[in-house]
N, C-alpha and C positions, 0 to 999 in steps of 0.2 A: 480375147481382146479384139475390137474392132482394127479391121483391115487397110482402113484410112489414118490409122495411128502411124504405118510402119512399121510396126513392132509384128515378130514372132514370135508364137506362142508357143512356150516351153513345156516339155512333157509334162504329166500331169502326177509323175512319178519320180521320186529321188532316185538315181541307180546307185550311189554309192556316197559315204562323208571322207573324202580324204584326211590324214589326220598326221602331220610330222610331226617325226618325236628322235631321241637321240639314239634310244635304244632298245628295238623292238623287241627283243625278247623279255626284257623287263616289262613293257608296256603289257604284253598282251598278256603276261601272266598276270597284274596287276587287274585289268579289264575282266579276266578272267574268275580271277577271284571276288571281285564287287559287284558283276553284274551279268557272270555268268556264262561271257560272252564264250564262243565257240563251238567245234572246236577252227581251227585256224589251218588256214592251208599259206603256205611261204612259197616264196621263191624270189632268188636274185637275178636282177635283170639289169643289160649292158644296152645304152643305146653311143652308136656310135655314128657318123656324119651321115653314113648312108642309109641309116633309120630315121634318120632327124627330118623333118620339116621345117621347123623352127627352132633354135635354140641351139646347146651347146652339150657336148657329151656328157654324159653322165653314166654312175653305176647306182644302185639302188639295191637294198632288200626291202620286198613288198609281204603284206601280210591282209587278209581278207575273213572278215567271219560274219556271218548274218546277225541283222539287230533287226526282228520283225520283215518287213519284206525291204528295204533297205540293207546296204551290207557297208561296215565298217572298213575303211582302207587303212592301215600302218605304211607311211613311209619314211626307210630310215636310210640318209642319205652317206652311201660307200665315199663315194670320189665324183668329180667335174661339177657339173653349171648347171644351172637351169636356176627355177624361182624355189628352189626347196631350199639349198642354203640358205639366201636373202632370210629367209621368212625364218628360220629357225636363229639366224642372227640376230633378227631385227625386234621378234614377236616370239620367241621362244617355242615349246612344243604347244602346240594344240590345232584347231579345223582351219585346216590349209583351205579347201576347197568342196565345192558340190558339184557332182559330178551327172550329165543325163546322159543318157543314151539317143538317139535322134536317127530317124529316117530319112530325114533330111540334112542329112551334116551340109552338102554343100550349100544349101539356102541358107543355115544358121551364120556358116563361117561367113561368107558373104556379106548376108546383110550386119553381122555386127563389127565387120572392116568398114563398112560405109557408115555406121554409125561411129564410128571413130575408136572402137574400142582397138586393142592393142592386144594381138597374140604374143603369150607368153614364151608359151613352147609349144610344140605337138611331134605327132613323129607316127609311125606305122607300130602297132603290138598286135602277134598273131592274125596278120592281115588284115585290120581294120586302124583306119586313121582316128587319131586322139590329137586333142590339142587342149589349152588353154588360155581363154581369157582373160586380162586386167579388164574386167567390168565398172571403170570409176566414172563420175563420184558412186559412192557406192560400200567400196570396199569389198566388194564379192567378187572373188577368185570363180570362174566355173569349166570345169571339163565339159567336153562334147567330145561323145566316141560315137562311132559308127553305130546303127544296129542290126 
């Protein structure tokens, strides 16, 4: 995209489809069985105020399995806050968000606070900073994690 738009140009590759659902074991056997997916690596993760950047505590079990060079997220949400409830309340299970990876996290984060967009949540996971976007109008949710 030209440089006089403003806009930054997003990677040129999906690193992951995040996807809330109520209960991941069921899901991914399910995925499993239709399309093959896996196999699947888990893990339950805590974020508490002094992970957090943005947003409000939460627990989580996550789940990850390659779809092509893209990789499938499951997240299914234990306890606290953040936009995974809302959206399973509001929108029931299915693609919460698209997730890139970025060399530039701090230019992204940046420039789309100046464009008015609204971080959702973020927080530190294994040493690299993650956050999310309300990208409206629109309706696209997107993750930026470190790379």
């Amino acid at each position: 995209m030209p440089s006089d738009t403003g806009a930054v140009a997003l990677p040129a590759s999906i690193d992951h489809i995040g996807v809330v659902v109520e209960d991941i074991d069921k899901t991914m056997e399910f995925l499993s069985s239709i399309w093959g997916l896996g196999p699947w690596q888990t893990v339950e993760v805590s974020f508490g105020k002094d992970r957090l950047i943005v947003g409000e505590p939460f627990r989580q079990k996550l789940a990850w399995a390659k779809l092509g060079s893209t990789t499938v997220e499951l997240i299914q949400q234990i306890e606290g806050g953040g936009p995974w409830p809302e959206f399973l309340k509001t929108s029931g299970e299915g693609v919460h968000h698209i997730a890139f990876k970025l060399s530039n996290y701090d230019e992204m984060v940046s420039k789309l606070q100046e464009q008015g967009s609204k971080m959702v949540a973020g927080g530190v996971y294994e040493g690299k900073r993650w956050c999310y976007f309300d990208t409206k109008p629109g309706g696209i949710l997107v993750e930026f994690g470190e790379s």
